[in-house]
C-alpha positions as a printed NumPy array, in Angstrom:
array([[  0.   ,   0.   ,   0.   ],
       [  1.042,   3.512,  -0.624],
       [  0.378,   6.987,   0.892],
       [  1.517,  10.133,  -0.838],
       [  4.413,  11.829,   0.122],
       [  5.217,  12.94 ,   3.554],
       [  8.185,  15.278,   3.811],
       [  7.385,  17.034,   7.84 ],
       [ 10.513,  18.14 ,   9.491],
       [ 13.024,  15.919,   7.175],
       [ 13.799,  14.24 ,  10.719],
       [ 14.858,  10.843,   8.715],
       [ 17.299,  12.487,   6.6  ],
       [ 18.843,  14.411,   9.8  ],
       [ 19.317,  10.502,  11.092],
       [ 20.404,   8.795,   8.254],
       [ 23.074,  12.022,   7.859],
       [ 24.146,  10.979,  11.434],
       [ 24.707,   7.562,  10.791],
       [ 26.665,   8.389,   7.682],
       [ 29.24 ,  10.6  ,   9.249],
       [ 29.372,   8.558,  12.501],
       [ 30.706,   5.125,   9.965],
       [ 32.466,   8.042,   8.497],
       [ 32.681,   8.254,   4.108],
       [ 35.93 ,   6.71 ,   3.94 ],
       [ 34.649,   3.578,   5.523],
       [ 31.87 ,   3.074,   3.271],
       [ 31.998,   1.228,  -0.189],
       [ 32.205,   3.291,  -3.538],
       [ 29.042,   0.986,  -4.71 ],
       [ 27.259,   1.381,  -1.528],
       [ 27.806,   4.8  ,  -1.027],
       [ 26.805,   5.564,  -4.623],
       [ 23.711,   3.792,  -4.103],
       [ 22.612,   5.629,  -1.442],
       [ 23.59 ,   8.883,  -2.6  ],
       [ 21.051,   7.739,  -5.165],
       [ 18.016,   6.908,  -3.425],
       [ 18.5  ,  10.212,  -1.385],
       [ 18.939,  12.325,  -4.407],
       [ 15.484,  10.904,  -5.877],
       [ 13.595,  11.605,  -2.563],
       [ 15.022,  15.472,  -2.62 ],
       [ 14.38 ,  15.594,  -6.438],
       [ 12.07 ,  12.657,  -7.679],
       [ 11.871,  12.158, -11.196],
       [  8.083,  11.874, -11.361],
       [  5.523,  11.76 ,  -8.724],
       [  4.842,   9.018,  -6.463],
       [  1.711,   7.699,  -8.664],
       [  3.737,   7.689, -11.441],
       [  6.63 ,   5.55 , -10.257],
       [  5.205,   2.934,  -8.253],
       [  5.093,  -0.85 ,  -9.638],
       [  1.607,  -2.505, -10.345],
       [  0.342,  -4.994, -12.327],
       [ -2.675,  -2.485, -13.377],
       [  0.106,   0.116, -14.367],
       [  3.302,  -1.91 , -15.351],
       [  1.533,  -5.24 , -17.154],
       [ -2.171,  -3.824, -18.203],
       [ -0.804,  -0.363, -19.602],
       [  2.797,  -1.111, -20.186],
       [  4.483,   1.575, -18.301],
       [  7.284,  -1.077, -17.789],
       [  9.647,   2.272, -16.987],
       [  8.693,   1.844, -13.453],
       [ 10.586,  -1.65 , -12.64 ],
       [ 13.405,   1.009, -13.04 ],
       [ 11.779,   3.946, -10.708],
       [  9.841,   2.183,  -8.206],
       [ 12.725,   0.946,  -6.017],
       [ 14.332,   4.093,  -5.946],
       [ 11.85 ,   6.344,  -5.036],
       [ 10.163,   6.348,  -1.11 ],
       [  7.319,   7.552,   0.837],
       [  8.522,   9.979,   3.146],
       [ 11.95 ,  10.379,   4.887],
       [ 11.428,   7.588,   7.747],
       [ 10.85 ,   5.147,   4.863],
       [ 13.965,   6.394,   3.016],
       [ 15.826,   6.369,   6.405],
       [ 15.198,   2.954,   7.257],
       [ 15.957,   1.699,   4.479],
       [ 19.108,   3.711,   3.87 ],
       [ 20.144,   2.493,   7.06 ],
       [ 19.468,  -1.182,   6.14 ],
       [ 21.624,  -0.479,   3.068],
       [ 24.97 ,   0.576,   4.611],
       [ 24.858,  -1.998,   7.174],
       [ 24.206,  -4.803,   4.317],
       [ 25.973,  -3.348,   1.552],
       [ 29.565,  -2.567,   3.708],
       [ 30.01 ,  -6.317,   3.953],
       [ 28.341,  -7.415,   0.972],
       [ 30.92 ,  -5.178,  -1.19 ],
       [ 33.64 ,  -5.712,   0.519],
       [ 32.779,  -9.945,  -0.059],
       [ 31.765,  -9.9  ,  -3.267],
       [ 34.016,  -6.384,  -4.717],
       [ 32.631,  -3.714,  -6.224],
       [ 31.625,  -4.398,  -9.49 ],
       [ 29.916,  -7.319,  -8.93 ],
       [ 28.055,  -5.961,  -6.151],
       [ 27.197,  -3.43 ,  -8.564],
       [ 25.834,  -5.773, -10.85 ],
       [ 23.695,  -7.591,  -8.044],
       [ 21.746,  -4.322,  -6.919],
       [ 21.086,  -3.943, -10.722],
       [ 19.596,  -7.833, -11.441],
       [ 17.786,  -7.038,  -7.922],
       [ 16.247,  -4.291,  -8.295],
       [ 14.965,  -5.266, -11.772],
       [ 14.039,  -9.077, -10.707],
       [ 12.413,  -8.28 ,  -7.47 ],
       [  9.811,  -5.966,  -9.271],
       [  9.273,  -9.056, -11.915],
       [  8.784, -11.501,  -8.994],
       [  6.207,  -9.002,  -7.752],
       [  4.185,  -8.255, -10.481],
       [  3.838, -12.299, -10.865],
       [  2.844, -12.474,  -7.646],
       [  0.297, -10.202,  -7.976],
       [ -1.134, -11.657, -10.423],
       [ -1.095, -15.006,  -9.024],
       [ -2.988, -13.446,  -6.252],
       [ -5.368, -12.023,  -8.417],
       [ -6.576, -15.403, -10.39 ],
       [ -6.231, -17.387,  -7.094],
       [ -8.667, -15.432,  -4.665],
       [-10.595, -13.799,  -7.702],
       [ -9.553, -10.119,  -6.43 ],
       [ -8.46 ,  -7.93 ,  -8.75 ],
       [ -7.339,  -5.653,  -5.785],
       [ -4.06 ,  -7.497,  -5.806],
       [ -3.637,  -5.715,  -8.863],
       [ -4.11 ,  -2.584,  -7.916],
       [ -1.542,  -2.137,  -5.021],
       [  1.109,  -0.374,  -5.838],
       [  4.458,  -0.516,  -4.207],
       [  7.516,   1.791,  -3.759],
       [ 10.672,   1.641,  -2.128],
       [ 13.965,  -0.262,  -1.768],
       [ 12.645,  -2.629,   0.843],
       [ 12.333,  -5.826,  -1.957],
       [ 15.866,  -5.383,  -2.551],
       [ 17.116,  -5.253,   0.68 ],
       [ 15.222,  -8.225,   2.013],
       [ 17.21 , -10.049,  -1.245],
       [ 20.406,  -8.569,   0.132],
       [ 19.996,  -9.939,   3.585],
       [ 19.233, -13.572,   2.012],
       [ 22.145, -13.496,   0.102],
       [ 24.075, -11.803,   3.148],
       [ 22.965, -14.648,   5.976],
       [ 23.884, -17.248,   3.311],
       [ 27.495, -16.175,   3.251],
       [ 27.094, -15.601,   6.946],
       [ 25.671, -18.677,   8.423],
       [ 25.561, -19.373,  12.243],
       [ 25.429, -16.295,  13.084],
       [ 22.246, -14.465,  15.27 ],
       [ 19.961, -11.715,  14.594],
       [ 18.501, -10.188,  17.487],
       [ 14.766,  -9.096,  16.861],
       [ 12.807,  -7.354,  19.113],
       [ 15.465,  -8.684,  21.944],
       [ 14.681, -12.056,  20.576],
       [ 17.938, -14.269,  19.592],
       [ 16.86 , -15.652,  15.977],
       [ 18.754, -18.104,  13.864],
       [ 20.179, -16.012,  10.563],
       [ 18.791, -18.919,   8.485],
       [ 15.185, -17.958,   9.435],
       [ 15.705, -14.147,   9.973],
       [ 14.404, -12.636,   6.993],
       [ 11.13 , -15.056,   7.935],
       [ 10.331, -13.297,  11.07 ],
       [ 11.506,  -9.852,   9.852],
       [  8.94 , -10.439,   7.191],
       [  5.982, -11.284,   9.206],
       [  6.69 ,  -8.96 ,  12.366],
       [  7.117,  -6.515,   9.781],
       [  4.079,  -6.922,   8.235],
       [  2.301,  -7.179,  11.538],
       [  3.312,  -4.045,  13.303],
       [  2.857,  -1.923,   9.684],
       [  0.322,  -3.338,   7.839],
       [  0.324,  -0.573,   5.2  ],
       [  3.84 ,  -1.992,   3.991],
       [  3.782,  -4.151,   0.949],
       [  4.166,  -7.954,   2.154],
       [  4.088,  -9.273,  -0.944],
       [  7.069,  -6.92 ,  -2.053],
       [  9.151,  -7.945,   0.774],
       [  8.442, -11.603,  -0.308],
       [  9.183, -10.853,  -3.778],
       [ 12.923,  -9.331,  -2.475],
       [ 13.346, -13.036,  -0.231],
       [ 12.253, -14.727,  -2.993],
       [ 14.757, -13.715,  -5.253],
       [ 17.491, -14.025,  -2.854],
       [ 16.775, -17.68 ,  -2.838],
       [ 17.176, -17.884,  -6.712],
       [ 20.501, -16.569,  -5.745],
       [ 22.064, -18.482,  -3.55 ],
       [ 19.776, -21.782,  -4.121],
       [ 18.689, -21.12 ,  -7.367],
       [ 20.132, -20.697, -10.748],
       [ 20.255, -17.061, -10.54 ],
       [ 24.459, -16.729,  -9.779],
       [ 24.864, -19.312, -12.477],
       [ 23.099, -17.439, -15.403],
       [ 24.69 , -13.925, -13.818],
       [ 27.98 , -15.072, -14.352],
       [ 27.664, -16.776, -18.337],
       [ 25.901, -13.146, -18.839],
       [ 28.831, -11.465, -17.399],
       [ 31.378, -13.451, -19.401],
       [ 29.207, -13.315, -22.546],
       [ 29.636,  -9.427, -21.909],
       [ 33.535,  -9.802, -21.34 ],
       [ 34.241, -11.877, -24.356],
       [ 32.774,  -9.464, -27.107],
       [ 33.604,  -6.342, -25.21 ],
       [ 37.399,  -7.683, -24.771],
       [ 39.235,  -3.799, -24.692],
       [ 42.776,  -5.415, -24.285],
       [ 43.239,  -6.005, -20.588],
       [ 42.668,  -9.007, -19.047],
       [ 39.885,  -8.793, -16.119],
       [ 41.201, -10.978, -13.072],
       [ 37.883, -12.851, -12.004],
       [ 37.103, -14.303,  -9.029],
       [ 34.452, -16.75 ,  -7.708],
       [ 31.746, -13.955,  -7.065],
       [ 32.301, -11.82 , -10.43 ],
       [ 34.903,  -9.376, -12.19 ],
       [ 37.006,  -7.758,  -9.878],
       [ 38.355,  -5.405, -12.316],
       [ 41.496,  -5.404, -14.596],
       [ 45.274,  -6.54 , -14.355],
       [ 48.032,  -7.43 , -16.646],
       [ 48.087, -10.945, -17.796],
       [ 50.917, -11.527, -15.483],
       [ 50.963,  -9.784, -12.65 ],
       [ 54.482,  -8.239, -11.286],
       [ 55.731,  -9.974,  -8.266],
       [ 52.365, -11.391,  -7.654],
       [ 51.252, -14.97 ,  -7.777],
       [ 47.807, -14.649,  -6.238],
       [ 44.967, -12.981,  -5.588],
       [ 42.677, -12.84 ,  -2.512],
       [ 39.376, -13.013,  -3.218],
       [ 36.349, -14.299,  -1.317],
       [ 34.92 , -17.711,  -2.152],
       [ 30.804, -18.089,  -1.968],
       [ 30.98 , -21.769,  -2.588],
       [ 32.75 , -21.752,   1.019],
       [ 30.871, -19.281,   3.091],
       [ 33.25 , -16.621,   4.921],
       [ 36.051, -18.791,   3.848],
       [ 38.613, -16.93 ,   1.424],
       [ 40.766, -18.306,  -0.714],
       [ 43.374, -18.095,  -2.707],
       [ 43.432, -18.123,  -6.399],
       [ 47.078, -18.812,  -7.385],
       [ 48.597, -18.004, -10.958],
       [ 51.688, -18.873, -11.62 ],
       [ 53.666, -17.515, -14.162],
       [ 57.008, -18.388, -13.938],
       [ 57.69 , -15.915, -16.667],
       [ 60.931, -13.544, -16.938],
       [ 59.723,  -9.55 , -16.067],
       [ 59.584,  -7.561, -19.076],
       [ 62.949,  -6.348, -20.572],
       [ 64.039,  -2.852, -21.341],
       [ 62.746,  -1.419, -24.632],
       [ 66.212,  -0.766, -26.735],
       [ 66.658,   0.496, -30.333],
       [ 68.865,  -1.918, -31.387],
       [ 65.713,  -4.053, -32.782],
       [ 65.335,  -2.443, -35.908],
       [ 66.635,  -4.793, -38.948],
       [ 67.032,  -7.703, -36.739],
       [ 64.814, -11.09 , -37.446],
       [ 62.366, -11.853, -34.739],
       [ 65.014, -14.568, -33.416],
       [ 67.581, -12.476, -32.945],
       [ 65.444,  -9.465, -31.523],
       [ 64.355, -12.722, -28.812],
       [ 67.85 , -13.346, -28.01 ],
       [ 68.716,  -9.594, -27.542],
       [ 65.951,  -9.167, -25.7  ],
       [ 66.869, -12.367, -23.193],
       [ 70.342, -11.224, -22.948],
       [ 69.001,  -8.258, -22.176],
       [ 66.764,  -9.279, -19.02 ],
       [ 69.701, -11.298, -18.122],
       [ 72.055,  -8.758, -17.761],
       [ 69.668,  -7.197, -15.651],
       [ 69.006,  -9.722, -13.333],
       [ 72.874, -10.325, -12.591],
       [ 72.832,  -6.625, -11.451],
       [ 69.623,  -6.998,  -9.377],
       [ 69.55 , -10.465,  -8.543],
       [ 72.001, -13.19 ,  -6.297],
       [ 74.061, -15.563,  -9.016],
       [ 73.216, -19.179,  -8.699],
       [ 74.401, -22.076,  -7.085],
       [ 74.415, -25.724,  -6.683],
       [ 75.187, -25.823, -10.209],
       [ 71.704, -25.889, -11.152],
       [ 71.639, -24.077, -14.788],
       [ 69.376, -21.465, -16.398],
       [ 66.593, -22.536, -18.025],
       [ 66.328, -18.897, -20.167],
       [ 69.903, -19.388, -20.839],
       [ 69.496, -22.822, -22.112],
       [ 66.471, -22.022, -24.265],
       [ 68.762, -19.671, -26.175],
       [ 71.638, -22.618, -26.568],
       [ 68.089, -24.374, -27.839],
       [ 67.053, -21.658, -30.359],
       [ 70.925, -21.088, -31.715],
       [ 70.926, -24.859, -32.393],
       [ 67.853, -25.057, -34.599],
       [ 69.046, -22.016, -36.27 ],
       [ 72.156, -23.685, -37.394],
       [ 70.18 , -27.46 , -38.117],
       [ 68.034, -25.683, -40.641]])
């Protein structure tokens, strides 16, 4: 159910301000931060009225104003609703982001915010042929509350044995989102219920579902035919962002591993490869044999000034790839 805008004395935006500078900016996520920067900039200066951005089936499905799958979670009631929910979002998203990175945090508020509004329109109308009501249709919801309830699936799953304390109640984190729903629903019945179980629902696709699965072929699908060059370094939850194919003095990358929850791991990539040498001008009219042997000589010469010699006799495998390459020279 929605109400039309309440702005009053702004008191949510005075608290959510509070909490902001008492976690202080730098300790917040880009992705996070950006986010809510967002929904706060939409309250102060919404794109379109209330009516015109909230998701229902009448207004989304029967008169195709499928624009508002985009609005609707963005936009909010008054400044409590925009506070608590705000609030919800830095305590979810500061350990979601700094779990999953940036950019593919990024990309799970995105599918979110987009799926939950799907799962609630077919809801809706489920509800509608089931109990012969076409009020179900009618209701019209607003807000980032779907979203987060999605977030703090996909946050107890990575999370789990811990406790959530509701009301002063100790509750299991498997079963949190449960209560939260209900007791939510019970003490404000004007919220949407069926928005809130749209936002669970697809935080099971998530982390039970298929949903991470088809995320990830999308984002390589993307990677592959928008290739600029780099190589992205990829981890277990999504692109992390972009590296050289072999790292300098690094054989591994930290990154944190969903298929072991709040385990990380350790990606290892091993190059074994010699540094990059100098860029010289004797190259020019020299075949590409000979520019490889200047150029190994090269990065020998300078890892006898930077490096300790060898010992134990063992030999040089660059060196004796060049005794290698002189030899076929001559054969043929």
């Amino acid at each position: 159910m929605m109400r039309s805008r309440q702005r009053g004395s702004n008191l949510g935006l005075l608290l959510l301000a509070s909490q902001v500078f008492q976690l202080g900016l730098d300790n917040i996520p880009p992705v996070t931060l950006a986010t809510l920067g967002l929904n706060v900039y939409l309250f102060l200066f919404p794109l379109k009225p209330l009516l015109q951005t909230c998701l229902s089936v009448r207004e989304a499905y029967w008169y195709r104003d499928w624009y508002r799958l985009l609005l609707s979670p963005f936009h909010h009631v008054d400044d409590m609703h925009l506070y608590f929910n705000m609030a919800s979002l830095l305590w979810k998203g500061i350990k979601l982001e700094r779990n999953l990175g940036g950019p593919w945090f990024a990309y799970l508020l995105s599918v979110f915010s987009v799926l939950t509004g799907l799962v609630y329109l077919l809801l809706e109308v489920g509800l509608t042929r089931v109990t012969e009501d076409s009020s179900y249709s009618l209701q019209c919801a607003v807000g980032f509350s779907g979203v987060l309830f999605g977030l703090k699936v996909v946050n107890n799953h990575y999370h789990p044995g811990s406790t959530t304390y509701i009301m002063g109640l100790p509750v299991s984190s498997r079963y949190a989102c449960w209560v939260e729903l209900i007791l939510i629903h019970i003490m404000n019945p004007g919220t949407s219920f069926v928005g809130h179980l749209a936002g669970i629902l697809v935080g099971l696709l998530y982390t039970k579902g298929p949903l991470k699965s088809l995320m990830k072929t999308c984002a390589g699908f993307v990677t592959l035919n928008g290739n600029n060059g780099r190589q992205r370094i990829y981890n277990s939850s999504g692109y992390s962002g972009y590296g050289t194919p072999y790292p300098p003095n690094s054989y591994g990358q930290q990154s944190f591993n969903p298929r072991h929850d709040n385990a990380p791991y350790r990606d290892t990539y091993n190059t074994h490869m010699p540094s990059a040498p100098p860029q010289h001008s004797y190259t020019a009219g020299l075949s590409e044999e000979e520019q490889y042997e200047e150029a190994v000589r090269a990065s020998l010469n300078d890892r006898g000034r930077s490096m300790p010699t060898r010992s134990h006799g063992h030999s040089d495998p660059i060196a004796e790839e060049v005794r290698w390459r002189r030899l076929q020279r001559f054969n043929s």
